[in-house]
C-alpha positions in Angstrom: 0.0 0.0 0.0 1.2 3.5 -0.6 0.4 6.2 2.2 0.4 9.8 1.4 0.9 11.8 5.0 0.5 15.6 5.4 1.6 16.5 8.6 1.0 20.3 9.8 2.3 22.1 13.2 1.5 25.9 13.9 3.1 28.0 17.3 0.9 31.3 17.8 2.7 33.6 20.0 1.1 36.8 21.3 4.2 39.2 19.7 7.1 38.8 17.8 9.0 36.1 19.1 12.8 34.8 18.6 12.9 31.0 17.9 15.5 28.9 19.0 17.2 25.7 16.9 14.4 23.3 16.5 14.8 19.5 16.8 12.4 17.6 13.8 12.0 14.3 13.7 9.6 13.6 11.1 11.4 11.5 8.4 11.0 7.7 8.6 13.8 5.2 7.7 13.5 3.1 5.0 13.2 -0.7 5.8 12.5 -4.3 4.3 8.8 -3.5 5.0 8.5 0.2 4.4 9.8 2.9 2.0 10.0 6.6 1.6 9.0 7.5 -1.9 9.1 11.1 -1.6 9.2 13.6 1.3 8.8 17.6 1.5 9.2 20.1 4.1 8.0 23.3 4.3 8.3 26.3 7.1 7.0 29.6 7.8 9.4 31.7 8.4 11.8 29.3 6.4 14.3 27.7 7.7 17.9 26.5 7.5 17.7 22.4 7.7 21.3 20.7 8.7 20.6 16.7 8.6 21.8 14.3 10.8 21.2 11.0 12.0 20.9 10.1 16.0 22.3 7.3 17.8 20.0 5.2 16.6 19.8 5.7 12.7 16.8 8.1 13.2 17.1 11.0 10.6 17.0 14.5 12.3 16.9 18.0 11.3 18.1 20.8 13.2 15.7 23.9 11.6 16.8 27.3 12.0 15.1 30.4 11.9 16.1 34.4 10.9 13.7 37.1 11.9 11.6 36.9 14.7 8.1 35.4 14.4 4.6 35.6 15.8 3.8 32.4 13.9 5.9 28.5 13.2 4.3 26.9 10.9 5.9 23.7 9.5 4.6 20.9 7.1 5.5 17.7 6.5 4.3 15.6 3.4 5.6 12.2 3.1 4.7 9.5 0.7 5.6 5.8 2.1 4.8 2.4 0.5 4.2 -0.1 2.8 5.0 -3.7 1.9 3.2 -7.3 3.3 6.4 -8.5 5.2 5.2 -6.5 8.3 3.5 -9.4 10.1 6.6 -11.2 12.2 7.3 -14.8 12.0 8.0 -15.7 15.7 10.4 -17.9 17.0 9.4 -21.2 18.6 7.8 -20.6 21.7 11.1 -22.1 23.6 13.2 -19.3 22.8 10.4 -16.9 24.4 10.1 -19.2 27.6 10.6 -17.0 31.0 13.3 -16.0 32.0 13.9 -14.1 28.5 17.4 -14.8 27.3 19.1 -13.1 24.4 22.0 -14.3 22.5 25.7 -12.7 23.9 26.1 -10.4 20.9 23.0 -8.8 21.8 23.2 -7.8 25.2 25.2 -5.2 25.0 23.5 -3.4 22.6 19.8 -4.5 24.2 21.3 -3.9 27.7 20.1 0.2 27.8 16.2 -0.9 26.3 16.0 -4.0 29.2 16.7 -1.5 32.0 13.6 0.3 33.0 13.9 4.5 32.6 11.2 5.3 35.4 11.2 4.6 39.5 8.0 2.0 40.6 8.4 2.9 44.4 5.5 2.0 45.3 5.2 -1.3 43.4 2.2 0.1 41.2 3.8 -1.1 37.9 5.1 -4.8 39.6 1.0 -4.8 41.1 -0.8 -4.2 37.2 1.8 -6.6 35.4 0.8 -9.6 38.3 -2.5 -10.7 35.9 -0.8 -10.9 32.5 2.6 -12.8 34.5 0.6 -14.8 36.4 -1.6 -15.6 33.2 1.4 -16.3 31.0 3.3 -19.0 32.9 6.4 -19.4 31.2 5.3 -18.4 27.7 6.5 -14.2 27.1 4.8 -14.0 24.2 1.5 -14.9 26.0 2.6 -12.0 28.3 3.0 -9.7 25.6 -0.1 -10.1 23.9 -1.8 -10.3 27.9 -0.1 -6.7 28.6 -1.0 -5.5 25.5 -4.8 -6.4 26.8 -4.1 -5.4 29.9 -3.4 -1.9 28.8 -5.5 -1.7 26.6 -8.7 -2.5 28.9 -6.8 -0.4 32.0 -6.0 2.6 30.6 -9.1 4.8 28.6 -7.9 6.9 25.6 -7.6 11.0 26.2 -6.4 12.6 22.7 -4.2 16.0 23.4 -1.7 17.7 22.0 0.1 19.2 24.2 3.8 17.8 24.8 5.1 15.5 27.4 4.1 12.2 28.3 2.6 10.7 31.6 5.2 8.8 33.8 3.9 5.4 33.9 2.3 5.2 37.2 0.4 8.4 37.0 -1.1 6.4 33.8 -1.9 3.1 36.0 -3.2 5.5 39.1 -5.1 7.9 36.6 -6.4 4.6 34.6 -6.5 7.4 31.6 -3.9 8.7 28.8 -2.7 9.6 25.3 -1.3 6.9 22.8 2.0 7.7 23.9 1.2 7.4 27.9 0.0 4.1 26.8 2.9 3.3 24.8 5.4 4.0 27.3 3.5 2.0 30.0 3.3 -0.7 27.9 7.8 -0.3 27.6 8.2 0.3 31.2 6.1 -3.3 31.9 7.9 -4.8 29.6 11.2 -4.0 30.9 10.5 -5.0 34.2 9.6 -8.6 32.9 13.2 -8.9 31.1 12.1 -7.7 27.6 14.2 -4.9 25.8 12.1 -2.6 24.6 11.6 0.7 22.9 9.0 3.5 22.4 8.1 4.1 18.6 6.9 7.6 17.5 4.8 8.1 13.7 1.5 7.9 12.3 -1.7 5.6 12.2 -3.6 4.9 9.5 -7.2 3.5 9.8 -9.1 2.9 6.2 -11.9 4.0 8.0 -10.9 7.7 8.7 -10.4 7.2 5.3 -13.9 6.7 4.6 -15.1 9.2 6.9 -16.6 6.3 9.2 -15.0 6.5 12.4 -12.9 3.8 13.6 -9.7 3.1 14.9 -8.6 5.1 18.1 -6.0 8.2 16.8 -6.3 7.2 13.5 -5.5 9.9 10.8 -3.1 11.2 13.2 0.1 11.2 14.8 0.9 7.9 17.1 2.9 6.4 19.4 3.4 2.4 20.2 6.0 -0.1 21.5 8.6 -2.2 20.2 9.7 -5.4 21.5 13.3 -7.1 20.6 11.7 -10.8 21.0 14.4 -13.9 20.9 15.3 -15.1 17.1 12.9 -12.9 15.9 13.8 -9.3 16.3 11.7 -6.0 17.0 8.4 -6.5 16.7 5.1 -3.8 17.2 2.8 -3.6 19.6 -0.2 -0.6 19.7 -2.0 -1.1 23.6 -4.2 1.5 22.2 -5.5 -0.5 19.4 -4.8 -3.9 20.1 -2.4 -4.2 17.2 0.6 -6.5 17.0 2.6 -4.8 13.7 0.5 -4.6 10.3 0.7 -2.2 7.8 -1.4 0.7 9.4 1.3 1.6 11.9 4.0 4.2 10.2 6.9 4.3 12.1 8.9 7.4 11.9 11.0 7.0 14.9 12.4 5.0 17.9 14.2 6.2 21.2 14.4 5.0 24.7 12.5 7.2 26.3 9.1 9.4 24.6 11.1 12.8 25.1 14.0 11.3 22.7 11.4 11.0 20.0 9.1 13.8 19.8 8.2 15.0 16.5 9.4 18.5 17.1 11.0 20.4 20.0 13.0 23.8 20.2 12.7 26.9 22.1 11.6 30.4 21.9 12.8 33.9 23.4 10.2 36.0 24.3 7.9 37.3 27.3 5.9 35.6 29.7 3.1 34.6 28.7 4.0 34.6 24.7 3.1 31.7 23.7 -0.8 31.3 22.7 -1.2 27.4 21.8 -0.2 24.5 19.1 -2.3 23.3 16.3 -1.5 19.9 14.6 -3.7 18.7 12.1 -2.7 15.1 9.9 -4.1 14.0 7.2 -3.3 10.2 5.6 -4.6 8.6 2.5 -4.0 5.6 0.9 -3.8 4.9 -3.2 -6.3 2.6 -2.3 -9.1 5.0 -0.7 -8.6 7.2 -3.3 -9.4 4.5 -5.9 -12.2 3.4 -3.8 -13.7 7.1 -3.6 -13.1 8.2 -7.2 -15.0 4.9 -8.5 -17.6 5.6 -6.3 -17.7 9.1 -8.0 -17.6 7.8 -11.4 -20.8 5.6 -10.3 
């Protein structure tokens, strides 16, 4: 399938502002299961790109800006086919027993996504991972997929905009959160039970935004998940918002070990107290498919 993704972020500030460099993270890597056909960037005031790629192979852009601004407007428009190899082919289930083992060329590089990046000092994470553990026995993929649920049915879905992301027991305590408080409960958990895992920043597509239906939870809109480095079988997907385990609606743009490390775009202003008005985002996705769909139904 081929995705077309516009992506559009505006600052309002009260007065002329200064901005700061900005920090945009907004171009996928290609892969074996997805590739990026064409990609376009746009700013108001325009900007001064310098590309880079972080620590992990994620391609950055440092934006910077000239005279000062009342308004930041940037867009991103991607096009991204996505191919059928994105369901996994797991490994047999004894290389997933409890306690998870991976191979000695891998730990040190999975060492830093094992370790957990948040304090549990009152055992409120160890407390909601006891049903899926207990429910798994020996089998981690069976956890996985129980955690998934488990988030899932725990935690009720509150879209905003805003930055930052809920530590994960505020999320458990609050039993209420974003895609990407969701998300980064579901890493945290998954830590603790010996997986390595990472929190995965991009978009969501749902054929039935498409269709103006309604359907899956932040579809048509920016999204965050998990990934999970499971045993002989590599980093696979999972969405606690949706229920999903990889598939060709999640767009990955970006991964990181911790939310903050993979927000679509940070940076900094100078300017008074009290300058800054709000953010708009607005994303729209389409597929070659939808539109095929919509102009025969057109032509009928």
């Amino acid at each position: 399938m081929i995705f077309t993704i516009r992506h559009r972020t505006a600052y309002r500030y009260a007065e002329l502002v200064t901005l700061g460099p900005h920090r945009l993270m907004i171009r996928p890597r290609d892969s074996f299961d997805m590739q990026l056909r064409r990609a376009e960037l746009v700013s108001t005031p325009p900007a001064s790109l310098r590309w880079m790629h972080d620590p992990l192979g994620n391609a950055i852009a440092i934006a910077t800006f000239g005279a000062p601004t009342n308004l930041l407007e940037i867009t991103s428009t991607l096009e991204i086919e996505r191919f059928d190899s994105t369901q996994p082919a797991f490994a047999p289930p004894a290389a997933t027993a409890f306690p998870i083992v991976y191979g000695a060329a891998e730990v040190p590089e999975l060492t830093p996504f094992v370790t957990p990046a948040t304090d549990d000092p009152s055992l409120v994470l160890k407390a909601f991972m006891q049903e899926p553990m207990a429910a798994a026995g020996q089998s981690g993929l069976d956890f996985l997929a129980g955690l998934n649920e488990k988030v899932h049915g725990h935690v009720s879905y509150a879209r905003r905009d805003e930055e930052g992301t809920q530590a994960p027991v505020d999320t458990v305590e609050r039993g209420t959160g974003s895609c990407r408080d969701m998300a980064w409960l579901f890493v945290e958990c998954a830590r603790r039970a010996g997986f390595a895992a990472r929190f995965v920043s991009g978009y969501l597509y749902d054929q039935a935004t498409d269709a103006a239906l309604g359907g899956l939870v932040g579809g048509g809109a920016t999204h965050a998940w998990a990934e999970i480095y499971v045993p002989e079988t590599g980093w696979v997907e999972y969405d606690p918002t949706n229920l999903l385990v990889a598939g060709h609606a999640l767009l990955r743009v970006a991964v990181a070990r911790t939310p903050e490390l993979a927000s679509p775009i940070s940076g900094t202003f100078t300017g008074s107290t009290g300058a800054f008005l709000g953010i708009e985002v607005s994303v729209e996705i389409s597929s070659r498919e939808a539109e095929a769909r919509e102009a025969e139904a057109v032509a009928a």
